[in-house]
C-alpha positions in Angstrom: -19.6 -19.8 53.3 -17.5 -23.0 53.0 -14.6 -23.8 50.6 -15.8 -22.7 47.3 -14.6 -25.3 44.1 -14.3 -22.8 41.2 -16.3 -24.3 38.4 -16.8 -23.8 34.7 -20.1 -22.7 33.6 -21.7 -22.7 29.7 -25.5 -22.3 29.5 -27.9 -21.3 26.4 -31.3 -20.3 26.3 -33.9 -20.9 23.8 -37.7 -21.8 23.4 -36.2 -25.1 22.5 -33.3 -27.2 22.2 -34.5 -30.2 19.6 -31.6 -32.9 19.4 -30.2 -31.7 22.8 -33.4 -32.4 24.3 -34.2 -35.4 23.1 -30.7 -36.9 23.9 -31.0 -35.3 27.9 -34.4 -37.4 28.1 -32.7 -40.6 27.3 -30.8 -40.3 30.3 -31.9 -41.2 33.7 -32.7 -37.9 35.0 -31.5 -37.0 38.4 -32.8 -34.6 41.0 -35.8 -32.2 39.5 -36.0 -28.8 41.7 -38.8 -26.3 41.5 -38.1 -22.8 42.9 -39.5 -19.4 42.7 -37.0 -16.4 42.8 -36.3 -12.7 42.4 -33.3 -11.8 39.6 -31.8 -8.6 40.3 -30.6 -6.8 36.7 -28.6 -4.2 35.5 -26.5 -3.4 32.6 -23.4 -5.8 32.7 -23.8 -6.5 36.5 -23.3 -10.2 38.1 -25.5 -12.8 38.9 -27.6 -11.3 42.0 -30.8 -13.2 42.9 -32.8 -14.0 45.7 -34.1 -17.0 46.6 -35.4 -19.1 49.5 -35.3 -15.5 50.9 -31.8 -15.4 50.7 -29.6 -12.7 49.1 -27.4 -14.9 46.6 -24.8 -13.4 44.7 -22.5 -14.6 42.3 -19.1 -12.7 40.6 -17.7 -13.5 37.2 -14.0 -14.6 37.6 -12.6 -14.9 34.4 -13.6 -16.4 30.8 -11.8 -19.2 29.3 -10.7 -19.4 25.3 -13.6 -21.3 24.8 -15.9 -18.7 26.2 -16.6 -20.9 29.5 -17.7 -18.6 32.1 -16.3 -19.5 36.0 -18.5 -17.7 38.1 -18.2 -17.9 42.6 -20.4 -17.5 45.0 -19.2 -14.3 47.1 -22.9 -14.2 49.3 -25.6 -16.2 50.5 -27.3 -14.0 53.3 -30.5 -14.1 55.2 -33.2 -11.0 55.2 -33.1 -8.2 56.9 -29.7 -6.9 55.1 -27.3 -5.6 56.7 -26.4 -2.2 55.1 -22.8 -3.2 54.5 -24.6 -6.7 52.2 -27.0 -3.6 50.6 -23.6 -2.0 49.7 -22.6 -5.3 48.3 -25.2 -6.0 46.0 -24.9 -2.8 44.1 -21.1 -3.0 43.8 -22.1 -6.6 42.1 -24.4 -5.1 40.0 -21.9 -2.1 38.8 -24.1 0.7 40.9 -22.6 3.4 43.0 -23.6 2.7 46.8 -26.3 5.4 47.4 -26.8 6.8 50.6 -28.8 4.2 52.5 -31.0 5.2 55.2 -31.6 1.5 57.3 -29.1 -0.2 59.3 -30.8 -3.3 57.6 -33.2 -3.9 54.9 -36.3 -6.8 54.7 -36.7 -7.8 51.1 -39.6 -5.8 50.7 -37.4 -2.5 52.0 -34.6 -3.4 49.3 -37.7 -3.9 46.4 -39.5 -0.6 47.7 -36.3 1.2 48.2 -33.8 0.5 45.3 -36.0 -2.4 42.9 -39.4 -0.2 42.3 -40.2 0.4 38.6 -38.3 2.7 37.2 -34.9 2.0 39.5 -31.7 1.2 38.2 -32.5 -2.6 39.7 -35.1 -4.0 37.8 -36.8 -7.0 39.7 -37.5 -10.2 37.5 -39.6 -12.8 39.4 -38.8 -16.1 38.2 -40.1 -19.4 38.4 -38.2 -22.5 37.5 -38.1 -26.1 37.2 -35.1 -28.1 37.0 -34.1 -31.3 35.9 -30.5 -32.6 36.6 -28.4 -35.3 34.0 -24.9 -35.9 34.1 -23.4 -36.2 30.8 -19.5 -36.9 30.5 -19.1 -36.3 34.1 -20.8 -33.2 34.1 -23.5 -31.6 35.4 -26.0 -30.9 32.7 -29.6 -29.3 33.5 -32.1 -28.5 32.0 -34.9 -26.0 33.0 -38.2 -24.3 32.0 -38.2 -20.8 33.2 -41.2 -18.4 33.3 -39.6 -14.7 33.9 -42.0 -11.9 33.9 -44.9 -14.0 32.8 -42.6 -14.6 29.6 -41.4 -18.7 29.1 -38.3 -19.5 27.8 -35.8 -22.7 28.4 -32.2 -23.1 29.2 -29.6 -26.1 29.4 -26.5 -25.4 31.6 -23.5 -27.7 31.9 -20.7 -27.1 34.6 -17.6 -29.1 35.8 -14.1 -28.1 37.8 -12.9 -29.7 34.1 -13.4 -26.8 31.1 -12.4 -29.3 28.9 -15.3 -31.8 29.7 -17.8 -29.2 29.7 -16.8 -28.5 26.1 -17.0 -32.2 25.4 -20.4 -32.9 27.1 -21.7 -29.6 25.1 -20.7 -31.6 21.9 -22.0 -34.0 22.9 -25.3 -33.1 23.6 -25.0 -30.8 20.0 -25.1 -27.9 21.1 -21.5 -26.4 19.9 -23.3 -24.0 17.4 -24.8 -22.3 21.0 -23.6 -19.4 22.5 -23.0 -19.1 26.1 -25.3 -16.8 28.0 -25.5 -15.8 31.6 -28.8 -15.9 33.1 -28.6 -12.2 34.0 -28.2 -11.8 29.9 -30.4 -14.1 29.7 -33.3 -12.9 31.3 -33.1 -10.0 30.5 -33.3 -10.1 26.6 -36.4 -12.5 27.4 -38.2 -9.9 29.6 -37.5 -6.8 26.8 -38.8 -8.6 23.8 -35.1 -9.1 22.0 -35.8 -10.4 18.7 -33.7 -13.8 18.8 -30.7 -14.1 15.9 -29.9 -17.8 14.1 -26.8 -18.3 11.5 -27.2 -21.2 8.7 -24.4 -22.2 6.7 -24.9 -24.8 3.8 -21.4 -26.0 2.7 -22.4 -27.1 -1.0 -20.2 -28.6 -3.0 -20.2 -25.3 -5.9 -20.5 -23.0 -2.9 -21.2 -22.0 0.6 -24.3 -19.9 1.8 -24.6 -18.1 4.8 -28.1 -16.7 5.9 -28.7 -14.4 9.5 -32.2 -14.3 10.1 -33.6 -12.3 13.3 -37.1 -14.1 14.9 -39.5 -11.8 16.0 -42.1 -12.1 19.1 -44.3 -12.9 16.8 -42.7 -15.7 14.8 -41.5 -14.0 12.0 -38.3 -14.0 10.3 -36.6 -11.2 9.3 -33.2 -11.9 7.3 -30.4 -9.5 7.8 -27.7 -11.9 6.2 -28.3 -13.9 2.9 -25.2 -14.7 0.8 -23.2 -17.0 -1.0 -19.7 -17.4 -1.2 -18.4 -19.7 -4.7 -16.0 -21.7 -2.9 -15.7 -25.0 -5.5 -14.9 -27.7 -2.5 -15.3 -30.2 -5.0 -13.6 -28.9 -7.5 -11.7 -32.5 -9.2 -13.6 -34.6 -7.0 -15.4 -37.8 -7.6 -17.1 -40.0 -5.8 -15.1 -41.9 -3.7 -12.3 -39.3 -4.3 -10.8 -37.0 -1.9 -11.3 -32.9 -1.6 -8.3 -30.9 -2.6 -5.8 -28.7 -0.4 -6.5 -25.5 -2.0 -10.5 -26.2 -2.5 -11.0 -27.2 1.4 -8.6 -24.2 2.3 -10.9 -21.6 0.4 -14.4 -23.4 2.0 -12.3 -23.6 5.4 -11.7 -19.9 4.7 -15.2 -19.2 4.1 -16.8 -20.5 6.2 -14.6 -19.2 9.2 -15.7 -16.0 8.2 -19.0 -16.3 8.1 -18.8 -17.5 11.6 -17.5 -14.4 12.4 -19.9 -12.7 10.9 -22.8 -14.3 12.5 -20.9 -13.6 16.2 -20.5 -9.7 15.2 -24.5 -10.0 14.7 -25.0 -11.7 18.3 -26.4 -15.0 17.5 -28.2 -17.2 19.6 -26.5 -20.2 17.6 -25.1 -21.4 14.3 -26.1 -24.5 12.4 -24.0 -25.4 9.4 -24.8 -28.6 7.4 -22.6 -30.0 4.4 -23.7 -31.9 1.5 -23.0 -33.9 -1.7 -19.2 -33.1 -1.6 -18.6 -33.9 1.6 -20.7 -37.0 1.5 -18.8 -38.3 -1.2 -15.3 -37.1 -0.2 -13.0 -39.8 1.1 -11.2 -37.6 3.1 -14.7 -36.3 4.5 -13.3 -36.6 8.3 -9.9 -35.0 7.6 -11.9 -32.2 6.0 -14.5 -31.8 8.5 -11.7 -31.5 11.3 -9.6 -28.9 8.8 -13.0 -26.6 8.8 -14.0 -27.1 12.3 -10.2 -26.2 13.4 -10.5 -22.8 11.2 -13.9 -22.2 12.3 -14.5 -23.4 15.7 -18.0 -25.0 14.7 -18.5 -28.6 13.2 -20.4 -29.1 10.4 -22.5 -31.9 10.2 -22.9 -34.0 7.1 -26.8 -34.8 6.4 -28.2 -37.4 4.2 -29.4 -36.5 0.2 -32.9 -37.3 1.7 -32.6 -35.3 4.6 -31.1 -32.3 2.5 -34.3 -32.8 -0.1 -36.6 -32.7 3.1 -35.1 -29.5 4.1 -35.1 -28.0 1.2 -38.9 -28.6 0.4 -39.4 -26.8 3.4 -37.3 -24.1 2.9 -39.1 -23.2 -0.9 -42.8 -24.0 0.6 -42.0 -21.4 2.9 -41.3 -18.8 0.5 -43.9 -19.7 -2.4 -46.9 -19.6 0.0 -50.2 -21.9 -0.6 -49.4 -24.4 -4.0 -52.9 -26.6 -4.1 -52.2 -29.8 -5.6 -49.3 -31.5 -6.6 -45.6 -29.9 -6.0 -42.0 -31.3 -7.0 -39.3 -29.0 -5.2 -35.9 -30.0 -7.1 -32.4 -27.8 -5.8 -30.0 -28.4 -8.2 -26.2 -28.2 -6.4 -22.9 -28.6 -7.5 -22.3 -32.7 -6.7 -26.3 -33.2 -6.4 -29.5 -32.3 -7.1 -32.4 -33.2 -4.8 -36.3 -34.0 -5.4 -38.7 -34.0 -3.2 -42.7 -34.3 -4.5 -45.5 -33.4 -2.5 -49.2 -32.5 -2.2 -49.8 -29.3 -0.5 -47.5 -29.3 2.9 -47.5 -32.9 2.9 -44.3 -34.8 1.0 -44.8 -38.2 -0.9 -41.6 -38.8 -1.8 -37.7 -37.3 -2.1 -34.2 -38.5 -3.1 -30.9 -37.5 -4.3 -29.4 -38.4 -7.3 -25.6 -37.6 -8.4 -26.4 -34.9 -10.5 -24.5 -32.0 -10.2 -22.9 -28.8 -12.5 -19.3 -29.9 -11.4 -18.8 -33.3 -12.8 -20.3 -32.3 -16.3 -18.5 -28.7 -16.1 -15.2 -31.1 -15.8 -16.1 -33.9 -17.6 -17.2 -32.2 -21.2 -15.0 -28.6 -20.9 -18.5 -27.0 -19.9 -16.6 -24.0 -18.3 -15.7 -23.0 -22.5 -17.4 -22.3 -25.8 -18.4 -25.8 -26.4 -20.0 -26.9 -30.1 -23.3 -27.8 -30.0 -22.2 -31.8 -30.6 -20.5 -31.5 -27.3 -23.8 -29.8 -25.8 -25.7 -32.7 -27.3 -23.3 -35.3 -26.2 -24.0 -33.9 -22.3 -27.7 -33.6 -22.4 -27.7 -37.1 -23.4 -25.6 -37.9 -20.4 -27.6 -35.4 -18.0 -31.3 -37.4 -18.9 -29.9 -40.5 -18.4 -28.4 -39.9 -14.8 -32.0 -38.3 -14.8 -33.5 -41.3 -15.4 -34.9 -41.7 -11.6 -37.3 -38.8 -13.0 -38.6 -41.1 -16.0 -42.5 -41.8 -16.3 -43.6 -39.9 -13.9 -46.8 -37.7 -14.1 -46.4 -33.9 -14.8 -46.8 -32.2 -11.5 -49.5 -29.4 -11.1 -46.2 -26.7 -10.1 -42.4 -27.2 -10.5 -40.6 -25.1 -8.2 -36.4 -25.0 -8.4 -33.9 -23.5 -6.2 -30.0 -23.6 -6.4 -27.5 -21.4 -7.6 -28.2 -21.9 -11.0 -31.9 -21.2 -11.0 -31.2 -18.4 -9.0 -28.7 -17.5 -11.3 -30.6 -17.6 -14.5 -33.2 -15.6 -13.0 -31.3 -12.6 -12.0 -29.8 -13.0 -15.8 -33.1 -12.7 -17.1 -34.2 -9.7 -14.7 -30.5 -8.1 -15.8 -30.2 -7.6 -12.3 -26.8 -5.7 -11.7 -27.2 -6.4 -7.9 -28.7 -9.7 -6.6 -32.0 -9.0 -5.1 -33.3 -11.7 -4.0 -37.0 -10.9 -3.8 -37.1 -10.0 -7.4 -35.7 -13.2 -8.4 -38.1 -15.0 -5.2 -41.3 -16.3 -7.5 -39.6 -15.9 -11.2 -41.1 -18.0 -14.0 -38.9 -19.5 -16.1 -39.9 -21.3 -19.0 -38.2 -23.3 -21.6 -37.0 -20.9 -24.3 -35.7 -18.3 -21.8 -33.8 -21.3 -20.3 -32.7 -22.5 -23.7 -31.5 -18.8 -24.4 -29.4 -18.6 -21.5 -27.8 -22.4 -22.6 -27.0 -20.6 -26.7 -25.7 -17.4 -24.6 -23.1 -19.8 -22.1 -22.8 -21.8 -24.7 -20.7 -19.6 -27.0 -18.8 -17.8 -24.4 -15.9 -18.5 -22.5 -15.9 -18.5 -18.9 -13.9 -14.5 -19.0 -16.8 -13.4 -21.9 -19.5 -14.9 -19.3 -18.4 -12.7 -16.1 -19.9 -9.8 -18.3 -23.3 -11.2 -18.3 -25.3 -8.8 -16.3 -27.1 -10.5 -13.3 -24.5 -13.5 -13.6 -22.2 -14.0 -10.2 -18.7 -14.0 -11.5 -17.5 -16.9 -9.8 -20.4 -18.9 -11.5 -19.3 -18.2 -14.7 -17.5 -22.3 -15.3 -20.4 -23.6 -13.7 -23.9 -22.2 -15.4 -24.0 -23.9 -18.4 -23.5 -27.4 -16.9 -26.3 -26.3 -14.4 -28.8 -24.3 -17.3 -28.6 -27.9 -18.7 -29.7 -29.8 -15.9 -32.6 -27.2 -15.1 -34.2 -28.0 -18.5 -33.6 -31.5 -18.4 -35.5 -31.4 -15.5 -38.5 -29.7 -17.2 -38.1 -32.0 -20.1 -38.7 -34.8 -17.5 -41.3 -34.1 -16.1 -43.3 -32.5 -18.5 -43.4 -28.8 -17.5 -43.0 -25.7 -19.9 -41.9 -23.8 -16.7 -41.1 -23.5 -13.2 -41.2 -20.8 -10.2 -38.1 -20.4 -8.8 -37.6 -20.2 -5.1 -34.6 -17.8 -3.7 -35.1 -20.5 -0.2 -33.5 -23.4 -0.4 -31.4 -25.8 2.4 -30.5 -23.1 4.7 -34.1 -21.6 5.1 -35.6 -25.1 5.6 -32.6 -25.3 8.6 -33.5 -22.2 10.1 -37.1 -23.0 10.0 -36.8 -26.6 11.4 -34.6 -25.9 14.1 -35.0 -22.2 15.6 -38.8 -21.9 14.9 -39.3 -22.5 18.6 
């Protein structure tokens, strides 16, 4: 072998890629390769593969900060083996060189001899095909890989620069991915491993953080659903900028939850922020602050886009709704609309209605007299008015803190379950109880409200109001409330495969 270049490697694999895919095929596409090979696994061993009926092995040097791989070609040997290249391959692979009873080996000798089922070596037969970009001076490529009868797809990039692979994997957005060596690679394809996702919604009231594992069979199974009450935009309005200690405890947050979701072995991590970062002047500042503590960016996505997401995200949880549907998520800056018929949606928007300006603006977070209450009803319909003369929908389905909130209130649920509150009717007098019982408490009186989330306490009358403004709107006596929102609609969209 010549002078080898060391080289940094990342590389993903998934059934699909979506934006990273798309943005590779607006590129003029370089060489496409086709190959058929053999993949030589065990446990934590190197890359060991053969192919063109050579013996190619490859040795893991070292991993950068970033969690770029630099791996070096240490053989590339024609059948029959030599014992000595036999030895070789199962020092690569982390096997204790058995007694070997050829001078040399054909490749069908090394299958029969240390590669037959039920062998340390398992033998993957491969099949790719490859298609070359380059993207920031990089080597990007993209492949569709059919292991063991089992298709999958990856995207690698590679440079002598680490720092421009990280740059092209930006920029082809995929920094939420992990990095996976084909060995791994292949072999959680080839045994069924049920694929891991993280979400993170960075709301402007709080953050929330859903795991979910995809089965072989499509299914979701979540392992992570929480929220975290961070207040990002706590003092903020529109056009103004987020606070130190409000973006320090959301920064905080949400660098744990990365964590989190890397102790569970995701595949990859999508977070998306909302109406306080849309709004925030300092948005850019703030998104650089998170992704610093974090290591992932968060991308900002439109009130339309959130509403869009969300629909999805309740549809999926409320099963078959015939006729007309209006999904509404109700948010700390925001609350989003979207109005469908069956899976298909009409329309959606955003409007600027959210339980933080009203909590600040009329003291909502204390006993307030019911002249006060009045006074901010008044003001919630008329920032309502978007909803004005519109026909009653056949089903009115809410998701959001607050519904979710008032419906583990009304189950006195001690411990958030969320498929007890998933499908709850609320109707107007439980929701006007709820407003009489916030109403005359204090934000310290309201933490003892079974079912209520302590750090909700300043916030759920503001949003209780809202929720039955809503139903005054449109004309409903009461709505289902969805325990999906945002994140479920992200995890649907993008990792469905």
């Amino acid at each position: 072998m010549g002078e080898i270049i060391p080289r940094w490697e990342w590389r993903s694999f998934d059934r699909r890629f979506g934006t990273a895919e798309s943005r590779l095929q607006a590129l003029a596409p370089g060489a496409v390769q086709e190959s058929e090979e053999i993949y030589l696994l065990h446990g934590t061993g190197d890359n060991v593969k053969v192919r063109d009926r050579l013996m190619d092995i490859k040795v893991l040097r070292q991993v950068n900060e970033d969690g770029l791989e630099q791996w070096t070609p240490v053989m590339k040997q024609s059948f029959p083996l030599p014992a000595a290249a036999v030895a070789k391959v199962h020092e690569a692979l982390r096997l204790p060189v058995p007694s070997l009873s050829r001078p040399e080996y054909s490749l069908d000798e090394f299958i029969a001899d240390f590669a037959a089922p039920g062998s340390p070596i398992r033998a993957v037969r491969v099949r790719k095909r490859r298609t070359r970009y380059t993207v920031g001076g990089c080597m990007a490529e993209l492949s569709e890989v059919i292991a063991d009868g089992k298709a999958t797809r990856t995207i690698a990039v590679e440079s002598e620069d680490a720092a421009a692979v990280i740059r092209a994997v930006r920029e082809l957005g995929l920094a939420g991915y992990r990095n996976t060596s084909y060995p791994r690679g292949l072999a959680a394809l080839v045994d069924d491993e049920p694929a891991r996702y993280a979400v993170i919604d960075a709301g402007t009231n709080s953050v929330k953080f859903q795991v979910g594992e995809r089965g072989v069979d499509g299914k979701w199974r979540a392992l992570v659903d929480r929220a975290e009450m961070t207040r990002l935009g706590e003092g903020l309005t529109p056009g103004g900028s987020i606070g130190a200690a409000p973006l320090e405890r959301t920064a905080a947050a949400i660098a744990d939850m990365v964590a989190e979701a890397r102790r569970h072995d995701v595949v990859a991590i999508a977070a998306v922020g909302t109406a306080g970062l849309r709004m925030a002047a300092n948005r850019d500042a703030a998104l650089a602050a998170i992704e610093a503590r974090s290591g992932l960016p968060v991308e900002v996505i439109s009130g339309e886009e959130e509403a869009r997401l969300a629909y999805l995200g309740a549809r999926s949880g409320l099963g078959r709704t015939p006729g007309s549907l209006v999904v509404f998520d109700t948010g700390g800056g925001s609350s989003q609309f979207t109005f469908g018929n069956d899976a298909s949606v009409d329309e959606r928007f955003s409007v600027d209605v959210g339980a933080v300006r009203y909590t600040e603006r009329y003291g909502l977070d204390g006993v307030v007299s019911k002249d006060v209450l009045r006074e901010a009803m008044q003001t919630i319909a008329t920032d309502l008015s978007r909803l004005d003369g519109r026909p009653a929908p056949d089903a009115l389905a809410a998701m959001g803190g607050a519904v979710t909130n008032i419906a583990a209130v009304r189950h006195q649920l001690a411990k958030y379950d969320p498929e007890i509150v998933q499908g709850t009717v609320l109707d107007r007098a439980e929701i006007d109880r709820q407003i009489e019982l916030y109403r005359s408490r204090d934000a310290d009186a309201r933490r003892a409200v079974v079912g209520l989330q302590p750090k909700r306490a300043e916030v759920i009358l503001a949003g209780a109001c809202i929720v039955r403004t809503i139903l005054e709107k449109l004309g409903k006596e009461f709505l289902t409330v969805s325990d999906r929102g945002l994140r479920h609609g992200v995890l649907a969209e993008r990792f469905s495969g």
